[in-house]
DRENDO-1510 file (C-alpha; in Angstrom, 1 decimal, always signed):
<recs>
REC; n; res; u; v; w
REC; 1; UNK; +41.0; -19.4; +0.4 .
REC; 2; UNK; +37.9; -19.5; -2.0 .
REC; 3; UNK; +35.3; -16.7; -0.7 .
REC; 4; UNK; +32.6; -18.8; -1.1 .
REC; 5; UNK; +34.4; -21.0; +1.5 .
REC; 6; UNK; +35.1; -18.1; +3.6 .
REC; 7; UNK; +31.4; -16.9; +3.7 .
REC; 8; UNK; +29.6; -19.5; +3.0 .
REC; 9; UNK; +26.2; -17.7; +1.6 .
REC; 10; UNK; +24.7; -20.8; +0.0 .
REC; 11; UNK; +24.2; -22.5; +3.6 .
REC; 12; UNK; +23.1; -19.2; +5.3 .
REC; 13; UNK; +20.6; -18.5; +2.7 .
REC; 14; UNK; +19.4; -21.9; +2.7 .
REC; 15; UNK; +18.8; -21.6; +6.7 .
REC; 16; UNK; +17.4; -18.2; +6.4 .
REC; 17; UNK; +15.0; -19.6; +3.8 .
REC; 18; UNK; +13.9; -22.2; +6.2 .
REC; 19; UNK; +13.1; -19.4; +9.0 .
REC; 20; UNK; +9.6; -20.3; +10.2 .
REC; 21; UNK; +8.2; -16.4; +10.3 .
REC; 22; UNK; +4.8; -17.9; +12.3 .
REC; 23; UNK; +5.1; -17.5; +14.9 .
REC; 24; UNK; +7.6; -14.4; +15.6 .
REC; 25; UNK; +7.6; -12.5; +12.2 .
REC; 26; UNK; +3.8; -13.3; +11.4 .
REC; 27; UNK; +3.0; -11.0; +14.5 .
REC; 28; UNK; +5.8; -8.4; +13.5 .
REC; 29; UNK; +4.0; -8.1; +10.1 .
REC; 30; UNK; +0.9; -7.5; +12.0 .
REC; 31; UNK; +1.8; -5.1; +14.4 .
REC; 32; UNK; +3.3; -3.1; +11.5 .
REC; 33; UNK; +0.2; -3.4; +9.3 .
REC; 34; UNK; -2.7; -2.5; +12.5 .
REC; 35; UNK; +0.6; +0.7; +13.1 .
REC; 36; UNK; -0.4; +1.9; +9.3 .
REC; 37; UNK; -4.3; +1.2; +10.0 .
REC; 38; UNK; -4.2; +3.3; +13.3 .
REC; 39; UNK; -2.3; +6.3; +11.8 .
REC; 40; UNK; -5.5; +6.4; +8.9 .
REC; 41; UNK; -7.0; +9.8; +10.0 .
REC; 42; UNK; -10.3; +9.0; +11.7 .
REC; 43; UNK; -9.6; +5.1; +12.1 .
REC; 44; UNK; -9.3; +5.5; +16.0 .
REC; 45; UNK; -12.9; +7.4; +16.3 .
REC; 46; UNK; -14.3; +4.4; +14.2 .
REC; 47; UNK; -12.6; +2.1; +16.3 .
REC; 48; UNK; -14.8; +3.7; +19.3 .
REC; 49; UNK; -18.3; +4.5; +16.7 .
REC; 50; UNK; -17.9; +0.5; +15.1 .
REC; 51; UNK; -15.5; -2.1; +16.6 .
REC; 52; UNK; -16.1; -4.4; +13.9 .
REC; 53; UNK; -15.3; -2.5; +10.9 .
REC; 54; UNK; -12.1; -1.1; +12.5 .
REC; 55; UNK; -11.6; -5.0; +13.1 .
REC; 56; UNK; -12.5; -6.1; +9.3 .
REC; 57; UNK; -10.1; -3.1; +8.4 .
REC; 58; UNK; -7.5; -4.3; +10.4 .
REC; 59; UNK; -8.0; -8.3; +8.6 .
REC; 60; UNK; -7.8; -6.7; +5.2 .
REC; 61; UNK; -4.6; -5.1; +6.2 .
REC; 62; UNK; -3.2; -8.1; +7.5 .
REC; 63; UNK; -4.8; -10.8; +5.1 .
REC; 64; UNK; -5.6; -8.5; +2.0 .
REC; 65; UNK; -3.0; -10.1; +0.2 .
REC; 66; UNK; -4.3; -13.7; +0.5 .
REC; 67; UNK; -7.5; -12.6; -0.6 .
REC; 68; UNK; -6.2; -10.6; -3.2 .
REC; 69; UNK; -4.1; -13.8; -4.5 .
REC; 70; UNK; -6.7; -16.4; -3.9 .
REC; 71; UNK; -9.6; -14.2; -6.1 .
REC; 72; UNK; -7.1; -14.9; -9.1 .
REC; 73; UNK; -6.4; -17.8; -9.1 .
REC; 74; UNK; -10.0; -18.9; -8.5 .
REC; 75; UNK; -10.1; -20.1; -5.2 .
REC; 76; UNK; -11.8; -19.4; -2.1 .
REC; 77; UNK; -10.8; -16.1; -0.7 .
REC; 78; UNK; -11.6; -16.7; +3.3 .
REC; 79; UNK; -9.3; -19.5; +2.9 .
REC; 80; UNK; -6.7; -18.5; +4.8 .
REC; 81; UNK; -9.1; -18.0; +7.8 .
REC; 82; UNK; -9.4; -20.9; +8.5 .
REC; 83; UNK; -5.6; -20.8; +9.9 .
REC; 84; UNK; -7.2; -20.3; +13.2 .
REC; 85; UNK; -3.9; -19.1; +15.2 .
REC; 86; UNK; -3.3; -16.0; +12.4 .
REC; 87; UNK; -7.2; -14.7; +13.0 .
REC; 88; UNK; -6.7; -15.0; +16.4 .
REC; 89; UNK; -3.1; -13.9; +16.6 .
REC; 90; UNK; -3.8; -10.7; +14.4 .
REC; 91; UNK; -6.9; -10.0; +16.2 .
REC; 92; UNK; -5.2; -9.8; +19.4 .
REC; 93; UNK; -2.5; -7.5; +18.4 .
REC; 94; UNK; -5.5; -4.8; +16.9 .
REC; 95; UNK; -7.1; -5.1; +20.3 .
REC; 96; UNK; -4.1; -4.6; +21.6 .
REC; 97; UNK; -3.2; -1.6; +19.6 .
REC; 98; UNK; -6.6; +0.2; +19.7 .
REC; 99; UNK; -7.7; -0.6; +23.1 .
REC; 100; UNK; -4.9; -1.1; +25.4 .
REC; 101; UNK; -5.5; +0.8; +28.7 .
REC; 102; UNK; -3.6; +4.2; +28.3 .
REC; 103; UNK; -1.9; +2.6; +25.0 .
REC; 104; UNK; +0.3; +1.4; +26.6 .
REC; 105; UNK; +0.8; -0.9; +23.6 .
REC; 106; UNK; +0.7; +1.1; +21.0 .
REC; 107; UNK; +3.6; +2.9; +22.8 .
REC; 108; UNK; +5.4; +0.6; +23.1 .
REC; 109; UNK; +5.6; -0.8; +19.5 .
REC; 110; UNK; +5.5; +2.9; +18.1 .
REC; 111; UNK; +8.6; +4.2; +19.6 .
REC; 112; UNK; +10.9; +4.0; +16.7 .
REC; 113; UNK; +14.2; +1.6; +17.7 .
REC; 114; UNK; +11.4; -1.0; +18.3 .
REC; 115; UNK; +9.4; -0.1; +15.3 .
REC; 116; UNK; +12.3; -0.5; +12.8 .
REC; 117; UNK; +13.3; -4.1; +13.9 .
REC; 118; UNK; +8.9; -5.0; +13.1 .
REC; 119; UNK; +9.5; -3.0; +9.9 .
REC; 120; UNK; +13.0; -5.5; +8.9 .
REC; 121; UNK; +10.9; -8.4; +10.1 .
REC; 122; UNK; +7.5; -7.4; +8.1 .
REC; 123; UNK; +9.7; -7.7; +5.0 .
REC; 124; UNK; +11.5; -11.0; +5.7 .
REC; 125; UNK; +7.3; -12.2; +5.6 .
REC; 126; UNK; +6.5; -9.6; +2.6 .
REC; 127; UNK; +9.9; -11.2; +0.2 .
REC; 128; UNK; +8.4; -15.0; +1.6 .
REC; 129; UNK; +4.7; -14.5; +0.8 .
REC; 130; UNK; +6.2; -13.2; -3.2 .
REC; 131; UNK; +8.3; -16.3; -3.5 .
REC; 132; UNK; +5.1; -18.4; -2.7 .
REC; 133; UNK; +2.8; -16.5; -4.7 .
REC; 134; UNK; +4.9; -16.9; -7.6 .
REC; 135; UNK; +5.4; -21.1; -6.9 .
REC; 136; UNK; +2.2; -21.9; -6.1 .
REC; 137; UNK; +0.6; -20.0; -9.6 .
REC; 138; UNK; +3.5; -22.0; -10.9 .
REC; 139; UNK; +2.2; -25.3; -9.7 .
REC; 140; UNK; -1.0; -24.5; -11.2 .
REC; 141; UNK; +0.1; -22.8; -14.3 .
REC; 142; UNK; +3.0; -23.9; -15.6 .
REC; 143; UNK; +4.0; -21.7; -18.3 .
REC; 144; UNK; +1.5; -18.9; -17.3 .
REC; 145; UNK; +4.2; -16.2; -17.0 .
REC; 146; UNK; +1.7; -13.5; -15.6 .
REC; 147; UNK; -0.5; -15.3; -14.1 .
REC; 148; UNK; +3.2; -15.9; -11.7 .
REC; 149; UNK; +4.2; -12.0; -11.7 .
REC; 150; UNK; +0.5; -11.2; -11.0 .
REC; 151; UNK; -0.2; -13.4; -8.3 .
REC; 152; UNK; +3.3; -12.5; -6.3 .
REC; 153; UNK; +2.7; -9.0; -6.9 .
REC; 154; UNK; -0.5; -8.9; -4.7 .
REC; 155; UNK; +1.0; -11.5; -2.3 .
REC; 156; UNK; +3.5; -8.8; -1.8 .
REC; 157; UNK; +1.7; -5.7; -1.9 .
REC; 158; UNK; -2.1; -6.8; -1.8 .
REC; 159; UNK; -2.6; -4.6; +1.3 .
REC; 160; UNK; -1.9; -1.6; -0.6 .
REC; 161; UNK; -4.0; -3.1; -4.0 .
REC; 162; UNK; -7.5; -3.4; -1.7 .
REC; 163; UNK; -6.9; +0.0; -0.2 .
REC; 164; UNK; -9.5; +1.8; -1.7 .
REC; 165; UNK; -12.0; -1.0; -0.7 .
REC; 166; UNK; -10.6; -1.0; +2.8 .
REC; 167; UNK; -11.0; +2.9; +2.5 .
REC; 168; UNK; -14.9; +1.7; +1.7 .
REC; 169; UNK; -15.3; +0.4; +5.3 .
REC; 170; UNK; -14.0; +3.3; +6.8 .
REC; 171; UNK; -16.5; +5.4; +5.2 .
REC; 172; UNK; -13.6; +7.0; +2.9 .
REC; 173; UNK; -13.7; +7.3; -0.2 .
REC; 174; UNK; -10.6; +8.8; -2.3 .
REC; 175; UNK; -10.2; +7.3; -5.7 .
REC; 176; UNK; -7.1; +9.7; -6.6 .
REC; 177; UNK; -5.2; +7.4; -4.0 .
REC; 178; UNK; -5.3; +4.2; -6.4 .
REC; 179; UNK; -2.0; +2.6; -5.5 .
REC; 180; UNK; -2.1; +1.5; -9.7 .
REC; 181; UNK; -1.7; +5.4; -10.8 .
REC; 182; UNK; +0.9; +6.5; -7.3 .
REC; 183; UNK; +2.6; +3.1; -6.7 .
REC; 184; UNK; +4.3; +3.6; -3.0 .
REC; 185; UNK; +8.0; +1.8; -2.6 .
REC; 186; UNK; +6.7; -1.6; -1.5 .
REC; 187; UNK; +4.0; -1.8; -4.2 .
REC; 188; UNK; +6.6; -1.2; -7.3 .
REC; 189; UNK; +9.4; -3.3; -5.0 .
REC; 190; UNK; +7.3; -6.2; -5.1 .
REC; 191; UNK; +6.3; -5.9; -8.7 .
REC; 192; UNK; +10.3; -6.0; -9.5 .
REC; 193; UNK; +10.6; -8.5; -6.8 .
REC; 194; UNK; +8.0; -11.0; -8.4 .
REC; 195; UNK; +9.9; -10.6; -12.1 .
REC; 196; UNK; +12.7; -12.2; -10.2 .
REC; 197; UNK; +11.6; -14.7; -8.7 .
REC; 198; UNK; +9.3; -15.3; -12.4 .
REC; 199; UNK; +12.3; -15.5; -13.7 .
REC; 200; UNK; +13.7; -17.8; -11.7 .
REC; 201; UNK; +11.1; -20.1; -11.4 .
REC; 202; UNK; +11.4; -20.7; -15.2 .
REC; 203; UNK; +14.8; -21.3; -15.1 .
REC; 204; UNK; +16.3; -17.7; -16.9 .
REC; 205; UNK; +17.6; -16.8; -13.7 .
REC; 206; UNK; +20.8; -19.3; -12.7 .
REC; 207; UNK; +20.2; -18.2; -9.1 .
REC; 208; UNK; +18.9; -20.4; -6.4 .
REC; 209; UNK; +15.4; -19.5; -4.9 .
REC; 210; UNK; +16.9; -19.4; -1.6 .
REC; 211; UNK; +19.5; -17.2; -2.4 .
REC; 212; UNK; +16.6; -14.8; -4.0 .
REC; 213; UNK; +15.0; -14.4; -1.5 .
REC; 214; UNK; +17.9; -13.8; +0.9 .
REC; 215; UNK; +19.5; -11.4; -1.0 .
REC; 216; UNK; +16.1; -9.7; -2.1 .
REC; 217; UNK; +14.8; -9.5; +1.9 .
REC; 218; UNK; +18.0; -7.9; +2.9 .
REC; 219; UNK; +17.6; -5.2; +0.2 .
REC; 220; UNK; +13.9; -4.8; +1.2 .
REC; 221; UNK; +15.4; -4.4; +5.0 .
REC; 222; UNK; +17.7; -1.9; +4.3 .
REC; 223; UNK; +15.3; +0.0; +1.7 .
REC; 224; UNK; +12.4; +0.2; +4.5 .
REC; 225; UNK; +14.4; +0.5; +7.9 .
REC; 226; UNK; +15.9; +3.4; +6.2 .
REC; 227; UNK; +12.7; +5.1; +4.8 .
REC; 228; UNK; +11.1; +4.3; +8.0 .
REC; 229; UNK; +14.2; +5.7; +9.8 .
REC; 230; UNK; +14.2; +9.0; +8.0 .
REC; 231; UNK; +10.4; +9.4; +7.2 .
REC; 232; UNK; +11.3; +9.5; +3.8 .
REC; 233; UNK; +9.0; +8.5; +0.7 .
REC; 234; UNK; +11.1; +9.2; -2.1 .
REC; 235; UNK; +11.6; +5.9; -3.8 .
REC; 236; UNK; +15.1; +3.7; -4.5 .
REC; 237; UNK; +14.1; +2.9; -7.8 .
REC; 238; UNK; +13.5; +6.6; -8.5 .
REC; 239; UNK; +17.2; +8.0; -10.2 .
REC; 240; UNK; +16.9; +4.2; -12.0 .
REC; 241; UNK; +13.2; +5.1; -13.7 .
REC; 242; UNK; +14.1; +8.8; -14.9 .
REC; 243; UNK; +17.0; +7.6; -16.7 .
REC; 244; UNK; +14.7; +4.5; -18.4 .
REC; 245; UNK; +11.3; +5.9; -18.6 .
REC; 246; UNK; +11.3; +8.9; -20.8 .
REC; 247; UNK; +13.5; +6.8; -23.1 .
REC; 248; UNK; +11.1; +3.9; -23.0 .
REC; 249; UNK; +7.6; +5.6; -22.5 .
REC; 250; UNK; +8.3; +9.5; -23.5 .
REC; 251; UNK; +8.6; +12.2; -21.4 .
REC; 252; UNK; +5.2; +14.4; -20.4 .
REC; 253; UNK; +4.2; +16.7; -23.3 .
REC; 254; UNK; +4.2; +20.0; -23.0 .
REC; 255; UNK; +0.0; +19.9; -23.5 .
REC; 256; UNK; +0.1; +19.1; -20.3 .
REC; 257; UNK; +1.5; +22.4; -18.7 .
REC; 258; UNK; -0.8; +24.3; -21.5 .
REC; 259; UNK; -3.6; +22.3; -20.6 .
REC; 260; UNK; -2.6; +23.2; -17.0 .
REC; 261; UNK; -2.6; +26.8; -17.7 .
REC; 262; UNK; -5.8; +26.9; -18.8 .
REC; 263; UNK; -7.5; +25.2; -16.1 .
REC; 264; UNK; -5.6; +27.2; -13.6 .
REC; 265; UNK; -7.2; +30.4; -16.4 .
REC; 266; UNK; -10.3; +29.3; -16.0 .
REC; 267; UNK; -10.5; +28.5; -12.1 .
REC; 268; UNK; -9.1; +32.0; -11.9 .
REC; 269; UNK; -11.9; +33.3; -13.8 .
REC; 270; UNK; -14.2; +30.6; -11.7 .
REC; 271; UNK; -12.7; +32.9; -8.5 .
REC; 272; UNK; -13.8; +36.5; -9.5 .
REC; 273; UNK; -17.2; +35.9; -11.3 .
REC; 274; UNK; -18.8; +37.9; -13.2 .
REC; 275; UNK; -20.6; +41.3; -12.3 .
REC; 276; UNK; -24.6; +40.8; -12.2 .
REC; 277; UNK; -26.4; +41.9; -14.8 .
REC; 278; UNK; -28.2; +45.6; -14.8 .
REC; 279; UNK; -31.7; +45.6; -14.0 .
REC; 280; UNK; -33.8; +46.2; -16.7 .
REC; 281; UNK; -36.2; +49.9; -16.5 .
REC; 282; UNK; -39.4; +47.7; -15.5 .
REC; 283; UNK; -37.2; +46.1; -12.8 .
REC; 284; UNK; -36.3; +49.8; -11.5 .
REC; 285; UNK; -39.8; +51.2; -11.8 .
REC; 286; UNK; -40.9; +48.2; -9.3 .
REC; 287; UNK; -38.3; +48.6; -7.0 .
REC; 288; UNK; -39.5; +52.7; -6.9 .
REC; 289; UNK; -43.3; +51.9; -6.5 .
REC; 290; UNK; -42.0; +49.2; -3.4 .
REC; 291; UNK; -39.8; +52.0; -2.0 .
REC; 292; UNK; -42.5; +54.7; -2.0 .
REC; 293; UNK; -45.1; +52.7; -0.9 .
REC; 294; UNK; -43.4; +51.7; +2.3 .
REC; 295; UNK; -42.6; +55.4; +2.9 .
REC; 296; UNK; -46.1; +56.3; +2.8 .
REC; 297; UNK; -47.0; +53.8; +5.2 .
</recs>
């Protein structure tokens, strides 16, 4: 018997492809993504001190990527708020999360056999809202290449892009944390992801789009439950990129650990200053004339 009779992957993708996610997954996605807001240090204080920023937090973290993707592509950016039962879904979940009587919610959703299946089903969204990204900047570009990659990439990791804005709000701000110069897992997975699903829109990829994004979401699953399982942060892609990148890009100069001597010289220096200069003999005569005055008196 053929395999593909046997296991019949092009029907299961096709039926996992046409999964509604709202609206079971939608809320998995934001429980996950109000989780990541209320672990922010300070974000529970400001919760208390402002309700409404900790609430526009909480939208960008859920909606950041729509914005993100309706900025480039020119159109209106509160858009997708008019989808009245995701505001008012997502909403519900941060009040739930924040101010649930002796959070009891936040429990809940927390403790982590619970947390890894929201983690498998915030990916089955995060793989979906990447494959739209990329078709609907295909609709209105047709051959625009980038303009597909670009606008899946912050579909699928727009969250992370705003972060420094949403960091803004909080009364944070921490520009060494740009997500462009330390790209976290999802943020380089969904770059890779949109190249994919680029490519397959343009027809160099003989792979159905529903089998993409089956096969993608179940190696975003098992990539994320595991990280998340093992509180690890060390990327997949990571044994892949040393081998290509210092072939590709070079590897870091040695400047760098020169250049890192001396600063580490000079902050050293910076550490034990310098002794004060002497006094000069007028400075000394004063200082006598002080001393035996107030004797005398």
């Amino acid at each position: 018997m053929d395999l593909s009779e046997a296991l019949p992957l092009g029907e299961l993708a096709a039926a996992f492809a046409a999964l509604p996610v709202f609206p079971l997954f939608d809320t998995a996605y934001f429980i996950v993504s109000v989780l990541y807001l209320k672990y922010e240090p300070g974000a529970v204080e400001m919760s208390r001190k402002s309700p409404f920023a900790s609430w526009l937090c909480a939208m960008l973290h859920c909606f950041g990527s729509y914005i993100l993707a309706d900025l480039l592509l020119g159109e209106a950016p509160l858009g997708h708020f008019s989808n009245n039962s995701s505001v008012i879904l997502a909403t519900a979940v941060w009040y739930l999360i924040f101010f649930c009587p002796m959070n009891l919610f936040y429990k809940c959703v927390s403790f982590l056999p619970v947390k890894l299946i929201f983690v498998a089903m915030k990916e089955v969204v995060r793989v979906r809202k990447i494959a739209a990204g990329v078709h609907h900047a295909h609709h209105l570009h047709h051959h625009g290449w980038f303009v597909m990659m670009a606008t899946g990439w912050v579909k699928g990791s727009g969250v992370a892009l705003m972060s420094n804005f949403e960091q803004l709000l909080r009364g944070v701000w921490k520009p060494e944390t740009n997500e462009i110069l330390h790209m976290s897992f999802p943020t380089k997975a969904s770059l890779y992801g949109t190249v994919l699903f680029t490519l397959q829109q343009t027809h160099w990829l003989p792979i159905s789009e529903a089998n993409l994004i089956f096969f993608f979401t179940m190696f975003m699953i098992v990539c994320k439950v595991f990280m998340t399982a093992t509180h690890s942060h060390a990327s997949p892609f990571a044994p892949l990129e040393n081998l290509i990148c210092p072939v590709l890009f070079g590897s870091v100069s040695s400047g760098h650990s020169s250049h890192h001597h001396d600063h580490h010289g000079a902050s050293h220096e910076l550490s034990h200053p310098p002794p004060p200069p002497a006094k000069s003999k007028e400075e000394l005569n004063e200082g006598t004339r002080k001393r035996k005055a107030k004797k005398a008196e």
